[in-house]
C-alpha positions as CSV (number, residue, x, y, z in Angstrom):
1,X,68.5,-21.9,117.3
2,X,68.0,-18.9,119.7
3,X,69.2,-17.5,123.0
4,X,66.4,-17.5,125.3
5,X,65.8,-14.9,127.8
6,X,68.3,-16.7,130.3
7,X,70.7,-17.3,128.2
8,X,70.1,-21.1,127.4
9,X,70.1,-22.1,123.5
10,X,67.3,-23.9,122.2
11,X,65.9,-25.4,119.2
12,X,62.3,-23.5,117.9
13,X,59.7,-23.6,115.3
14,X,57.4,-25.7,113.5
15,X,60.3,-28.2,112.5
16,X,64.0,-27.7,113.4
17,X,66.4,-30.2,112.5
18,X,67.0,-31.1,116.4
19,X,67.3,-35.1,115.8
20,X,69.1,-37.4,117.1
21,X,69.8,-41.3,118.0
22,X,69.9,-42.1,121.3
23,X,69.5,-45.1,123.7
24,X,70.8,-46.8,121.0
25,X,71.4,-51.0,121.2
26,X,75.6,-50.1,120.3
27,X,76.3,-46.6,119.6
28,X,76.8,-44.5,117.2
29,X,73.8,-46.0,115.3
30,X,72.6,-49.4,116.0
31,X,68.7,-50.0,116.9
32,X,68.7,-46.8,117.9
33,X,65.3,-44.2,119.5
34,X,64.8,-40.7,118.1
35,X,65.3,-38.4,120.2
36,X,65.0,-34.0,119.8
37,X,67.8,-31.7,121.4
38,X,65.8,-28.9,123.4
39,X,68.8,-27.0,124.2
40,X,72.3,-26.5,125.8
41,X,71.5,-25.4,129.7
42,X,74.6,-25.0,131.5
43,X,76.5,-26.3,129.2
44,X,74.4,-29.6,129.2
45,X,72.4,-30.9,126.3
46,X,68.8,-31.5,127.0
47,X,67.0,-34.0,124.9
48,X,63.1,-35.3,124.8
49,X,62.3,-38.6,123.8
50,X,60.7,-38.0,120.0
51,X,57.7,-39.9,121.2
52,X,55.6,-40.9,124.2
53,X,56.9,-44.1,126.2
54,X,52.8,-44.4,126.7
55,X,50.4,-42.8,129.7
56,X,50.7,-43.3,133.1
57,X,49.3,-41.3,136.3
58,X,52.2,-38.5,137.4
59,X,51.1,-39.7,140.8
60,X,48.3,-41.2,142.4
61,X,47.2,-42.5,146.1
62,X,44.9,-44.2,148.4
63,X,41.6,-43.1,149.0
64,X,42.7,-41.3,152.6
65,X,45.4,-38.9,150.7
66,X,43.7,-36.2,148.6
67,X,40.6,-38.8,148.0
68,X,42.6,-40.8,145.9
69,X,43.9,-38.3,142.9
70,X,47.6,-38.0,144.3
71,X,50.0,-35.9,145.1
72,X,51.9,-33.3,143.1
73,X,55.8,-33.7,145.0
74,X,58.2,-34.9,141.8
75,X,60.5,-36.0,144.5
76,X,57.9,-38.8,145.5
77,X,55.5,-39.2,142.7
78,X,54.9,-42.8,141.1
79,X,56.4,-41.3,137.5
80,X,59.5,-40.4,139.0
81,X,59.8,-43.8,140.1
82,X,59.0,-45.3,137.5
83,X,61.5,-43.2,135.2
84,X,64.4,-43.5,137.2
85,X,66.7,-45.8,139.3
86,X,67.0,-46.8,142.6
87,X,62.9,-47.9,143.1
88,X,63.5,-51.5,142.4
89,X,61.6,-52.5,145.9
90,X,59.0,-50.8,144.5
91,X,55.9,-53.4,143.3
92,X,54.8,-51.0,141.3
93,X,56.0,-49.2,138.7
94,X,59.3,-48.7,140.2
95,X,62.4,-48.0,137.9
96,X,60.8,-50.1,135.3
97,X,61.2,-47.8,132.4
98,X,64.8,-47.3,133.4
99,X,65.7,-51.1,133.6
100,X,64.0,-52.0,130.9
101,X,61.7,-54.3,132.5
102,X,57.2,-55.1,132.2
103,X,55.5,-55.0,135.2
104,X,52.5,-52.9,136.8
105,X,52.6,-49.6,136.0
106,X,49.8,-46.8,137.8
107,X,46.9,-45.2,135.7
108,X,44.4,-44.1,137.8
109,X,42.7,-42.9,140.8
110,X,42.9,-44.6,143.8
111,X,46.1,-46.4,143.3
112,X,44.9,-48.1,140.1
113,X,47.1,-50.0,137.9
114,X,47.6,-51.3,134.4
115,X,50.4,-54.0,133.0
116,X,53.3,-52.2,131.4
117,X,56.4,-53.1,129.1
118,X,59.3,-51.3,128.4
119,X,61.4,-54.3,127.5
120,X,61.4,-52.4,124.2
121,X,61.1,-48.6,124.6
122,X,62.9,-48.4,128.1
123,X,66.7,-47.2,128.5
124,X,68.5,-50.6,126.6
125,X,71.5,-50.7,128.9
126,X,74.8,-49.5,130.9
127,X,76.3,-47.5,128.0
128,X,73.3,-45.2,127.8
129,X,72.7,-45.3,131.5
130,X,76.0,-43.4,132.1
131,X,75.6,-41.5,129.3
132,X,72.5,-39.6,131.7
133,X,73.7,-36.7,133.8
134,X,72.6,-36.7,137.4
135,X,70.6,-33.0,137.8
136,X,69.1,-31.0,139.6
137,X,65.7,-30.1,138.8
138,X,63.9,-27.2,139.8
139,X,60.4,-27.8,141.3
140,X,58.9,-24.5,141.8
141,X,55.6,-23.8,141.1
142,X,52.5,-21.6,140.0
143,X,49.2,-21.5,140.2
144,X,48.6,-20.2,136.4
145,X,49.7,-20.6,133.2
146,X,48.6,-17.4,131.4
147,X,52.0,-15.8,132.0
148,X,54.7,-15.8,129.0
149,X,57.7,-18.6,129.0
150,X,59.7,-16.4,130.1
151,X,57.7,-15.4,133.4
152,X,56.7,-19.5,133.6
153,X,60.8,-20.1,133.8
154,X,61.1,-17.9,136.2
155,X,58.4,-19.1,138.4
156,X,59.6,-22.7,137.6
157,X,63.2,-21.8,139.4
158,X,61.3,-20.0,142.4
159,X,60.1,-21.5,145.2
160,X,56.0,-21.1,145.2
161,X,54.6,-24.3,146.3
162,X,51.0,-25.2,147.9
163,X,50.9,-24.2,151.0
164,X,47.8,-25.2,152.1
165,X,47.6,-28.7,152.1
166,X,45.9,-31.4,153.8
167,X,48.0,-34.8,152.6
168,X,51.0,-33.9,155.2
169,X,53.5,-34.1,152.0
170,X,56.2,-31.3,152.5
171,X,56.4,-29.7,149.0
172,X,60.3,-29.6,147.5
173,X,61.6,-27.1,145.4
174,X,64.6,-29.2,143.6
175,X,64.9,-33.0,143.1
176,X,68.7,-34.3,141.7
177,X,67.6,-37.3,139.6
178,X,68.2,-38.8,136.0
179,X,65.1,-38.7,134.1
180,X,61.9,-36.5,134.6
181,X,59.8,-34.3,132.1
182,X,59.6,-31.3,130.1
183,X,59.0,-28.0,132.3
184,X,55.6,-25.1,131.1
185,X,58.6,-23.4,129.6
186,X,60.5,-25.8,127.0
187,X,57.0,-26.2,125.6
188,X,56.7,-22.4,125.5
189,X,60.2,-21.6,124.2
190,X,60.1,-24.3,121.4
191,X,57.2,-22.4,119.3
192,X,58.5,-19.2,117.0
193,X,58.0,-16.0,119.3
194,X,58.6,-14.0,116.4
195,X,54.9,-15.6,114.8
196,X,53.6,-16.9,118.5
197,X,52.1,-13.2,120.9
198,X,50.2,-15.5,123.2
199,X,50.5,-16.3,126.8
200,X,51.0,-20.4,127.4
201,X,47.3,-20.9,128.1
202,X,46.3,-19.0,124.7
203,X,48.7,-21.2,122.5
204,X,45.6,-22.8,121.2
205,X,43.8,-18.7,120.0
206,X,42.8,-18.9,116.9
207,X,43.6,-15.4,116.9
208,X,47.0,-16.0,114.8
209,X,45.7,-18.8,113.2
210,X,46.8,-21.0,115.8
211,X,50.9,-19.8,115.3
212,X,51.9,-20.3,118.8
213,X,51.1,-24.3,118.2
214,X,51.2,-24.6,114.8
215,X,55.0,-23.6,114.8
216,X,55.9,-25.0,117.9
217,X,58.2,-28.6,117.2
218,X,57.0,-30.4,120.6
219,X,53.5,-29.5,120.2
220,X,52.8,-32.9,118.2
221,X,54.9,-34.9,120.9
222,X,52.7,-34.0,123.4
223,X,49.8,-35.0,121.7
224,X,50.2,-37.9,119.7
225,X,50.0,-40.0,122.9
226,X,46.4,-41.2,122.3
227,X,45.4,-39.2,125.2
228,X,44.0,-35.7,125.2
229,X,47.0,-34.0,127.0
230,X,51.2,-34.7,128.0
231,X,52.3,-34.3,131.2
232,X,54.9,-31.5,132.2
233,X,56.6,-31.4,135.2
234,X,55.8,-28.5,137.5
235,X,52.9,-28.4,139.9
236,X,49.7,-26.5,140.5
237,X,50.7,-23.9,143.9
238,X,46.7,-23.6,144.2
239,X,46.1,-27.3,144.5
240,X,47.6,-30.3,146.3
241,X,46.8,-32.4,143.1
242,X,46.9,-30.6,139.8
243,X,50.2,-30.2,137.7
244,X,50.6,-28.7,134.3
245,X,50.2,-30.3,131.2
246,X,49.9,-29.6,126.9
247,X,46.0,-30.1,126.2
248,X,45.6,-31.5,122.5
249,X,44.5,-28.1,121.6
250,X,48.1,-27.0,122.4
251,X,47.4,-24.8,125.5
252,X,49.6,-25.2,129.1
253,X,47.3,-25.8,131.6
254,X,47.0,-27.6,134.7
255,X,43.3,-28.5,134.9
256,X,40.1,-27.8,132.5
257,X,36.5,-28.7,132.4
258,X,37.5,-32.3,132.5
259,X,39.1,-32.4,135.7
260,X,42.7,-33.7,135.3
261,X,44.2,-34.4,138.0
262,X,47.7,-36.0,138.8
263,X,46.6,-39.9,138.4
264,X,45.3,-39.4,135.1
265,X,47.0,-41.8,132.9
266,X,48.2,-39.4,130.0
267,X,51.6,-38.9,127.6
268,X,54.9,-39.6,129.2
269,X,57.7,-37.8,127.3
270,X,61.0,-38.9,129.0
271,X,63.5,-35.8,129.6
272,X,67.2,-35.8,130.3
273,X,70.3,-34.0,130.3
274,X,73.2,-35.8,128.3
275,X,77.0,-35.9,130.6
276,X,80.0,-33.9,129.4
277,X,81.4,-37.1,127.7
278,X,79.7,-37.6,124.7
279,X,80.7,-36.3,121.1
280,X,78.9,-35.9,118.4
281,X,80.8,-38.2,115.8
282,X,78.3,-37.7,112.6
283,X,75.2,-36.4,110.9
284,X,73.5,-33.2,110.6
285,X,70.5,-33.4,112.7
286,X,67.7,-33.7,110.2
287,X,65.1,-36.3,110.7
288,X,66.8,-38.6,108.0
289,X,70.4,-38.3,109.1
290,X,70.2,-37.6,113.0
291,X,73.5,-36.3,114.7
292,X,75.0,-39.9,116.0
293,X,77.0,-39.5,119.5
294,X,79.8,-41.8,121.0
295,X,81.6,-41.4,124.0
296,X,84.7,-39.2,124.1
């Protein structure tokens, strides 16, 4: 564990024992996921699923708004929807994973679509529902990611946001919600500083022998998705339709060579903050004995 340069505690290095069960069937331990503890931030745990729930676009749109490749507003992209209540009217996509439900998910350009079922790895039921804090999530953005994790929190709490536009979307800077995805900086934070020199775009350099990856514990969450990259949650400021992501090579970036955009389907790693009335009632946080939580 360290104290980060804001004073939140969080888990680092190539393999902490941050583990623990979570949207379990009937806590403490029954048919339970793993999930990782990121940190303690404001006195709330944050924890990322252990693995993707799949890849889906972080937004797409018709062909008239930004030629298709969506939009990068959390407060209205299809994800959000997707991840969290209150988008049942939705006919696609909406509040599926948080029901527990299959459906028609988007996962490309242009509105496209592919089936989708979370009857399995969506949020099981009302006990772990209210266990899921309502936040607020900060939205700001930049417009690189060759900056340190501490200078990308920063930016991440600001309130940078495109300005020039064309799709007529007003850009937020928070959204209060349930469920969303890791920001530039828990990715950043979660490698070993003490082994890791690199700005987040250089986490790949070979310089170090690859360290800043390497030793980083959500490096392989990101990328064992089956897609090249894992979505993050802040946007490009320099684009209407770009938002950062983990490349497989283990950089932060929010476009490359390919040309990822928004409606790319790619890794989904579901984020939330855990409410002030759970205890932990056992275990010791390794990967064979995860902490097991209850409600107080």
């Amino acid at each position: 564990l360290m104290k980060d340069t804001a004073g939140n505690i969080r888990y680092y290095g190539a393999s902490p024992n941050n583990y623990v069960y979570f949207n379990c069937e009937s806590y403490p331990s029954t048919n339970c996921e793993l999930w990782r503890i990121i940190g303690v931030f404001d006195g709330k745990i944050k924890l990322i699923r252990n693995e993707s729930i799949g890849n889906y676009s972080w937004d797409t749109s018709a062909s008239s708004v930004n030629s298709g490749f969506g939009v990068n507003e959390w407060s209205q992209a299809d994800l959000m929807k997707l991840l969290n209540p209150g988008h049942e009217s939705e006919s696609i996509g909406g509040s599926l994973y948080y029901n527990s439900k299959s459906g028609t998910c988007y996962s490309g350009a242009r509105n496209a679509t592919t089936s989708c079922n979370f009857t399995s790895t969506g949020i099981k039921n009302d006990t772990t529902r209210n266990m899921i804090a309502e936040t607020t999530w900060n939205l700001g953005g930049w417009d690189t990611s060759n900056i340190y994790s501490n200078v990308m929190y920063e930016k991440e709490r600001g309130t940078t946001v495109i300005s020039n536009s064309s799709d007529g979307i007003t850009r937020t800077t928070t959204w209060t919600g349930k469920i969303a995805l890791p920001y530039p900086s828990d990715y950043g934070f979660a490698t070993d500083l003490s082994k890791c020199s690199q700005t987040l775009s250089n986490y790949y350099s070979s310089t170090d022998s690859y360290a800043c990856r390497s030793n980083d514990w959500m490096y392989s969450i990101f990328t064992n998705s089956g897609r090249k990259y894992g979505w993050l949650l802040t946007p490009d400021s320099g684009n209407a339709y770009y938002a950062f992501h983990v490349n497989l090579a283990g950089y932060v970036n929010y476009y490359n060579y390919f040309s990822y955009y928004v409606y790319d389907a790619s890794g989904v790693a579901p984020v939330l903050y855990l409410g002030s009335d759970q205890d932990i009632v056992s275990g010791d946080s390794s990967q064979s004995n995860p902490y097991q939580l209850a409600n107080s």
